[in-house]
ZAKOLKE-263888 format. One record per residue (C-alpha): residue in three letters; x, z, y. Coordinates in pm, whole numbers, plus 50000, padded with zeros to 5 digits. Each point is the difference from the previous one (the first is absolute). Layout:
<nodes>
AlaXZY ...
</nodes>
This chain:
<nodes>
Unk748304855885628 Unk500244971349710 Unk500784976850205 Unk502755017250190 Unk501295010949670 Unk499954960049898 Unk501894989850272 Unk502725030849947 Unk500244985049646 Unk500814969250120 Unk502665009650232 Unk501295015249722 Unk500574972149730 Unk501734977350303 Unk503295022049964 Unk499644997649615 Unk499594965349884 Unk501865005849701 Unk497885023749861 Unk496534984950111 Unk501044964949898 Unk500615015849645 Unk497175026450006 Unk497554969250163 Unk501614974249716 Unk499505026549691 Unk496815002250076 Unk499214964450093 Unk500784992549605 Unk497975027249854 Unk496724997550213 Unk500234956949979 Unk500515000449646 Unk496775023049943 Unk498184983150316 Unk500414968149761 Unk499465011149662 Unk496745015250119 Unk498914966050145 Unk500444989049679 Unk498275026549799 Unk497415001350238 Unk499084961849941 Unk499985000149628 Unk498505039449940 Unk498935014150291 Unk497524973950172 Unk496834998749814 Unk499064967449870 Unk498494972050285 Unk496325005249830 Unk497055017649980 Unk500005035949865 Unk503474990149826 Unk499895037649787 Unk497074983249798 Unk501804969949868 Unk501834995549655 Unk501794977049789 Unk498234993549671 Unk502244989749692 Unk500205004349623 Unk502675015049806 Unk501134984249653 Unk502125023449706 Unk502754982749946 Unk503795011549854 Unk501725018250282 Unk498245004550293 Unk496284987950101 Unk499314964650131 Unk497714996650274 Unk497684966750036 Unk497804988350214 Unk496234997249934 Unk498354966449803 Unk496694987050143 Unk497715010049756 Unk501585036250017 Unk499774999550376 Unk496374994550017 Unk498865022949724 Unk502065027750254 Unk498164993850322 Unk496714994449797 Unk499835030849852 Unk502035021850260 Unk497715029450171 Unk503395014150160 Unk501204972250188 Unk499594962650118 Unk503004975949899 Unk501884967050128 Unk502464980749850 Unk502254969850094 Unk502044974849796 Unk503384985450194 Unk499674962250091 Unk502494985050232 Unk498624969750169 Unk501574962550132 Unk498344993350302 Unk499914965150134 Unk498574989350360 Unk499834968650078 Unk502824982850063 Unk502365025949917 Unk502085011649699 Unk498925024849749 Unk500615035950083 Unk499935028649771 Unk498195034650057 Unk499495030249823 Unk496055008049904 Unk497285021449808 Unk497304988449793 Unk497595032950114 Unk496755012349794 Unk496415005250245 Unk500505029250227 Unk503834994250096 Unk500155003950350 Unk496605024950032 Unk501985020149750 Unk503365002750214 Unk497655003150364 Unk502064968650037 Unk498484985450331 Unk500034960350103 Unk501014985150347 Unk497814970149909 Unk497284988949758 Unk498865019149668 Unk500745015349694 Unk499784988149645 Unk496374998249909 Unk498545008849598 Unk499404963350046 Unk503594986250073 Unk501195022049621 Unk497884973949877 Unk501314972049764 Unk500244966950192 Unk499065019850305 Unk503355012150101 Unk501404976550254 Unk500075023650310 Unk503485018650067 Unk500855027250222 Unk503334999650167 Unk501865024050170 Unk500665006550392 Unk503384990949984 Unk499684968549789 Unk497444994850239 Unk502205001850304 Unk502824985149826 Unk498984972049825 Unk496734994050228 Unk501215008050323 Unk497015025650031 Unk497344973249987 Unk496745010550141 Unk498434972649777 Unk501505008149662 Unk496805010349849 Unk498924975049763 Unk503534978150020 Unk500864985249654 Unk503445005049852 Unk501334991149662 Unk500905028949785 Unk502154990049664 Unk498414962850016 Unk496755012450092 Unk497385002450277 Unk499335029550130 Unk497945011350311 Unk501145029950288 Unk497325026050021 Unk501565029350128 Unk503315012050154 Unk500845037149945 Unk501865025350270 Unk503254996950027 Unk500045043049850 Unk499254983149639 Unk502094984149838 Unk499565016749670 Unk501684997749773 Unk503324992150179 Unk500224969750204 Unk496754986149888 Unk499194965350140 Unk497084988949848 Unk496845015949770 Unk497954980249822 Unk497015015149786 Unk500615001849622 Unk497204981049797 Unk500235006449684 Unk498594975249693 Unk497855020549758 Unk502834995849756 Unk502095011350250 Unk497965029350045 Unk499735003149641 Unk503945004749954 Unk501935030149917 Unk503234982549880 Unk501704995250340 Unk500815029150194 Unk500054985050364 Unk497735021950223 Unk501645020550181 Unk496985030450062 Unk499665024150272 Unk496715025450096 Unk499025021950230 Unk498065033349915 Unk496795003050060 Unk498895031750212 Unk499905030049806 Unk502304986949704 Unk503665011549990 Unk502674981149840 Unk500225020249696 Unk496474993949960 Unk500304965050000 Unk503215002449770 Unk497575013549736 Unk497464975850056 Unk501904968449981 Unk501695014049693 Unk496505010449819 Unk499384959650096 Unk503314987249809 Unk499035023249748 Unk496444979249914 Unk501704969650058 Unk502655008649734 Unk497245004149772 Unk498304964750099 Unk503854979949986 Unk502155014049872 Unk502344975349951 Unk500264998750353 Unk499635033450110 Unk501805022149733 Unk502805024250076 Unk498914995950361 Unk499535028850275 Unk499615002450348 Unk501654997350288 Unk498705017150319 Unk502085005450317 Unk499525004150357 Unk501124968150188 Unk502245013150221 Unk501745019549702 Unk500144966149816 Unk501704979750285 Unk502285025950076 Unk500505018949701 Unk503264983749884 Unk502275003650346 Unk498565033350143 Unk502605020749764 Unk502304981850154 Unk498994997650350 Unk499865041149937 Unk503705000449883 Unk500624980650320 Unk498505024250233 Unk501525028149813 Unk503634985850064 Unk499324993750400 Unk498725032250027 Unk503315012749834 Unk501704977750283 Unk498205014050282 Unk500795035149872 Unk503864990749977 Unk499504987750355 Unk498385032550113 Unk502425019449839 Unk502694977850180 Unk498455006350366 Unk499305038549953 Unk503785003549915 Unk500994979350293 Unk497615022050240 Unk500945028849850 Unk503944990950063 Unk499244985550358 Unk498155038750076 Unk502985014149883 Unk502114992450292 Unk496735000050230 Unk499985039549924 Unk501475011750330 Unk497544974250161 Unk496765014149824 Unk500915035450097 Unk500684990650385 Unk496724989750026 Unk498255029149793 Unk502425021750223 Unk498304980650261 Unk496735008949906 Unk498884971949716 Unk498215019349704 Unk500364996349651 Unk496904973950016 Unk501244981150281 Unk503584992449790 Unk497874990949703 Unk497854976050199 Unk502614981750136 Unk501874997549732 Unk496774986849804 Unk499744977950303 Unk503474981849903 Unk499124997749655 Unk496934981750075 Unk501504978950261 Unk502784990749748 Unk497054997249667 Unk498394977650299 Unk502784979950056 Unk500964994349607 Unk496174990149968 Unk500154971850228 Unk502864984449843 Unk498575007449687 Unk496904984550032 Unk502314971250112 Unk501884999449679 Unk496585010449811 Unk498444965150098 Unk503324980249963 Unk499655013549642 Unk496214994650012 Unk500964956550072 Unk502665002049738 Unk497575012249695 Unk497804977050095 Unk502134970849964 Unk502005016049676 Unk497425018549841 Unk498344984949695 Unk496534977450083 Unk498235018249649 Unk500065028550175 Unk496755018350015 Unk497905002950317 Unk503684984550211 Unk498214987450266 Unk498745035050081 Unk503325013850099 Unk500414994750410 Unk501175023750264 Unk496985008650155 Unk498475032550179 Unk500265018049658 Unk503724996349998 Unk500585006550363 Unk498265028449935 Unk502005014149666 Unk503214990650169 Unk498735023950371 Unk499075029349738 Unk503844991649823 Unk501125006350363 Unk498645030350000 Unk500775015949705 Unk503164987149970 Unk501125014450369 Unk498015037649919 Unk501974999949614 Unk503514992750191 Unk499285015850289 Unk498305035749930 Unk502045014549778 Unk503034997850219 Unk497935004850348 Unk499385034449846 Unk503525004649877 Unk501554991050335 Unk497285022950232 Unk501205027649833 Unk502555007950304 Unk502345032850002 Unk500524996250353 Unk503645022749986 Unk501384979649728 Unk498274967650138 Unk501835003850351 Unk502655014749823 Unk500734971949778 Unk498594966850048 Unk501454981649706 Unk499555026149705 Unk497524992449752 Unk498265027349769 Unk500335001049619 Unk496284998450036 Unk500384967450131 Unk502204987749764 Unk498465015049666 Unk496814975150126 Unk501934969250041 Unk501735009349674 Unk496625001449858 Unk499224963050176 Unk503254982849855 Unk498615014849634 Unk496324982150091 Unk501864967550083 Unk502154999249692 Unk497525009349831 Unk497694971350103 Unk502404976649951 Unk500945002649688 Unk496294998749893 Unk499594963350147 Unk503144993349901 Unk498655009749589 Unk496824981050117 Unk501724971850100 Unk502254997549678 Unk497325005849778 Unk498334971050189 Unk503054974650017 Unk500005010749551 Unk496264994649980 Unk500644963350191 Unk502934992149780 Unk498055007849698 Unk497144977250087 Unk502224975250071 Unk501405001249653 Unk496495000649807 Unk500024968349745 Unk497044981250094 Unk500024980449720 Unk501234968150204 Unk502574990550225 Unk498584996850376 Unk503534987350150 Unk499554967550184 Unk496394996249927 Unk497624987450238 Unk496344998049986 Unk497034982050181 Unk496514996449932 Unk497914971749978 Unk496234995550000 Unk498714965049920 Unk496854992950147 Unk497115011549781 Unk497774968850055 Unk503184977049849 Unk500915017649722 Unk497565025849868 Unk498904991749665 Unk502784976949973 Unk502175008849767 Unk502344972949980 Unk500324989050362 Unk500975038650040 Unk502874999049696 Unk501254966250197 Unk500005013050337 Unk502235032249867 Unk501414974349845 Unk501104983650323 Unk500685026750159 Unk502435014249774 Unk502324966349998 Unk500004998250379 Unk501275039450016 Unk502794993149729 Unk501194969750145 Unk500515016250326 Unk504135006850046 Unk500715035549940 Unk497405007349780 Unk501195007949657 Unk496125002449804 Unk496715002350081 Unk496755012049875 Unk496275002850082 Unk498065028349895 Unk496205011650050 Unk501335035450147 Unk503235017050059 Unk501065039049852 Unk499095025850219 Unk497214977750229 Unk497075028549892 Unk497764963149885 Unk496825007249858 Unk499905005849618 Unk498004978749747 Unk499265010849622 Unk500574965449802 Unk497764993249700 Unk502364974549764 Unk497804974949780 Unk500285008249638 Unk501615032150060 Unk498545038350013 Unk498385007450342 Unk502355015250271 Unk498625032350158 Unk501245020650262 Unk501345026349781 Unk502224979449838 Unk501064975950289 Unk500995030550231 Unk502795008349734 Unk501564967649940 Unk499564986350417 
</nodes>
C-alpha cells in the first residue's frame, strides 16, 4: 500500500513543478539551515568531552574583589599544591602554556604550540599513547626533565610516522630534549597541542604565590559532588587566607564544570541561533501547508472521485501524508546538501578561539537530526491539511470541483498570521542583533586598533634568560628594523598585548609598601 501510494505521489508532482520546486525549495532552506546549526551545536554542547568520565571534571580558579565586576586568575604554584595536598574531594592537574621552536637537524626553526603538564596529565584525561610512555614522578624532577611527549599528528607530520622516534633528540627553545612518548591522535588537549613537556618546578618555584600561571583542572573523586568540592576548596582558601594574606585576601573560589567553562560564553548564543532556524523552519512549514492546502483546493473533485470510488477517509489521508513525506524527503536531500555546504563554509569563516571547533562535523548524529527534521517537518505540513482535505462532501465535491470551504480558508488565514508573525520576531531578533554589533563596535577601548599589526616573538631561553641587557638590545633591534620598513609609521615592543588573557604577576617595588592581591586587582 505505501509504496503504491509513493509512486501515486510521484506521478503527481510531475504535472506540478511549480509548486513542488517551491514546496521542495521552502523546505530545503528551513531543514539545511537547522541540519547545520545542529552540527554545530552538537560539536561544541552536545558531544561529551573526548575523556574519561568527562561529568567528573572541573575547572579550578580563584576569584579576586575588585571595582565592578570579579576578576578571575589562574592558580600560583604554591597555591596549587596546598589544593591537591589537602583535597579529600578530588585529584587535580594543571598546565602552564609554552610554545616551543623546534629545530631538526638541518632544518629551520619551526614554531609549535605546547603545555608544561603537572604528574598525572595524561592518566588523568585516560589519554592513551600510540608509542612509548607517560611522564614518570621522576621526569617532574629538576634536571630530570628532558623527555617530551609529542602528539600523533606532529608525529605524522613532522616525523613522517617514524617507527623509531622513541628516544630521537630534538632541540626545544635552544635545548636538548629527548622523545619518550607520542600520544593518540584523539588528544590534543588543550587545542592543537603539539608537544608536553613535564613541569619541574624549583623549590622557589614551588614556593611562589605571586604569579598566577597554572591553569588548574580536577576531577571528583567517587562519592564527592561538585558542590561538595566547591565547599572544600573554599574552606582551603579560607586557612590559607589566614597563613598569607597578602596573597590570598579578598580571594574566593572558583568551581565549574569543564564543559560549562569551555562553553559557557557562546552557548547563549548558539541557543539564540537555534531559536531563529527553528523560527525559519516554521515559516517554511507554514509556507508548504498553505501551498498544499491551495493545490487540494482544486484537487477536490479528484479526492471525492476516488472516495466515490471506494477510497476511505484513511486511505485520502495516507496518501496525502504520502506526498508530504515524499516532498519533506525531497527538501531533506537538498537540504542536507546545503546543510554541509554551510557546514565547509563555518569552518573556513568561523573564528579558530572557538570552543571545542573541531568537534563540529556532519557525521551519523547529524544525518540522523536532519532524517527526524524530515519527518516532522512533512507530518507538521502535511497532517493538518491531509485531514482538512479527506473531509469529502461527495455532492458538493462532484458538484463543484474548484470551490473551497470557509473552513479551508479561516486555516490558511490562521497560517499567513503564524508566518507574519514569525517573521517579524527574527526580524526584532535580527535588529536587536545588528544594534548590539554596532554598539560593540563603538566601545572605546582605550586605544586605537586601526592599522595595527602584531607578532610575537620568543627568543631562545638558553641566549637570553637572565640577560637583561642582551634582551633590551635585541628589542632594541628589533624595533629599528620594523620602523624602518616602508609603510610603517611607528613601532613598539611590548611583553603582552590587551586582551591576550597572559598570566598575572603581583609586583613587590623596592622601597615601596608591599603589593597584595587586594590592592593590585583594583588598579590592573
Amino acid at each position: 500500500m505505501f509504496w503504491q501510494n509513493l509512486r501515486f505521489a510521484w506521478r503527481s508532482l510531475l504535472p506540478n513543478p511549480a509548486f513542488a520546486a517551491a514546496a521542495i525549495l521552502a523546505l530545503a532552506v528551513g531543514i539545511g539551515l537547522n541540519t547545520a546549526m545542529f552540527s554545530v551545536v552538537d560539536g561544541i554542547l552536545l558531544k561529551p568531552l573526548a575523556f574519561r568520565e568527562p561529568s567528573q571534571l572541573f575547572v579550578l580558579k580563584e576569584k579576586v574583589a575588585r571595582t565592578g565586576a570579579p576578576s578571575l586568575y589562574y592558580l600560583t604554584a604554591a597555591n596549587f599544591l596546598n589544593y591537591r595536598e589537602l583535597s579529600k574531594s578530588s585529584d587535580l592537574v594543571s598546565y602552564t602554556p609554552n610554545a616551543y621552536s623546534m629545530v631538526l637537524p638541518n632544518s629551520e626553526p619551526e614554531r609549535y604550540p605546547g603545555i608544561l603538564v603537572t604528574e598525572g596529565w595524561f592518566s588523568f584525561y585516560g589519554a592513551k599513547f600510540v608509542r612509548g610512555r607517560d611522564f614518570s614522578n621522576d621526569d617532574h624532577q629538576e634536571g630530570k626533565d628532558e623527555g617530551v611527549i609529542i602528539s600523533s599528528g606532529l608525529w605524522a607530520d613532522r616525523f613522517a610516522s617514524d617507527a623509531a622516534i622513541l628516544g630521537r633528540q630534538i632541540e626545544l627553545n635552544g635545548r636538548p630534549r629527548r622523545i619518550i612518548g607520542v600520544v593518540d591522535a584523539e588528544f590534543e588537549y588543550p587545542v592543537k597541542t603539539k608537544i608536553f613537556a613535564p613541569l619541574a618546578m624549583t623549590v622557589a618555584e614551588r614556593s611562589n604565590r605571586s604569579f598566577h600561571r597554572l591553569i588548574a583542572q580536577g576531577r571528583l573523586r567517587p562519592g564527592y559532588s561538585i558542590t561538595q568540592a566547591r565547599a572544600e576548596f573554599a574552606g582551603v582558601l579560607e586557612n590559607l587566607t589566614k597563613q598569607y594574606p597578602q596573597f590570598n585576601s579578598k580571594k574566593s573560589i572558583y568551581l565549574e564544570p569543564l564543559s560549562e567553562e569551555m562553553t559557557g560564553k557562546v552557548k547563549p548564543a548558539l541557543v539564540a541561533l537555534i531559536g531563529a532556524v527553528a523560527f525559519v523552519l516554521a515559516i517554511a512549514c507554514a509556507n508548504v501547508a498553505n501551498l498544499v492546502l491551495a493545490r487540494g483546493a482544486v484537487r477536490r473533485g479528484e479526492l471525492a472521485v476516488r472516495a466515490s470510488l471506494g477510497a476511505s477517509r484513511g486511505n485520502l489521508i495516507a496518501q496525502l501524508m504520502t506526498e508530504s513525506l515524499l516532498l519533506s524527503a525531497l527538501g531533506g536531500i537538498l537540504g542536507l546538501i546545503l546543510a554541509v555546504a554551510a557546514f565547509y563554509a563555518f569552518r573556513i569563516f568561523a573564528p579558530q578561539n572557538l570552543p571545542r571547533i573541531e568537534e563540529v562535523a556532519i557525521d551519523w548524529r547529524v544525518i540522523g537530526y536532519n532524517l527526524a527534521a524530515v519527518l516532522l517537518t512533512g507530518t507538521l505540513f502535511g497532517l493538518i491539511p491531509a485531514i482538512r482535505l479527506s473531509r469529502i462532501d461527495l455532492h458538493s465535491g462532484l458538484k463543484d470541483r474548484t470551490r473551497g470551504g470557509s473552513a479551508r480558508t479561516q486555516f490558511r488565514s490562521l497560517l499567513v498570521v503564524a508566518q507574519v508573525a514569525a517573521a517579524l520576531m527574527l526580524m526584532t531578533g535580527a535588529g536587536l542583533l545588528i544594534r548590539s554589533l554596532y554598539e560593540l563596535t563603538s566601545v572605546d577601548l582605550g586605544f586605537k586598533p586601526d592599522h595595527l599589526l602584531s607578532m610575537r616573538i620568543t627568543p631562545l631561553p638558553t641566549k637570553y634568560d637572565d640577560q637583561t641587557e642582551r634582551q633590551v638590545q635585541f628589542g632594541q633591534s628589533i624595533v629599528r628594523g620594523v620602523a624602518s620598513l616602508p609603510g610603517v609609521r611607528s613601532a613598539a615592543i611590548s611583553t603582552s598585548l590587551p586582551f591576550q588573557g597572559n598570566p598575572r604577576y603581583i609586583m613587590s617595588v623596592e622601597g615601596g609598601p608591599p603589593v597584595t592581591i587586594a590592592t593590585a586587582s583594583v588598579t590592573d
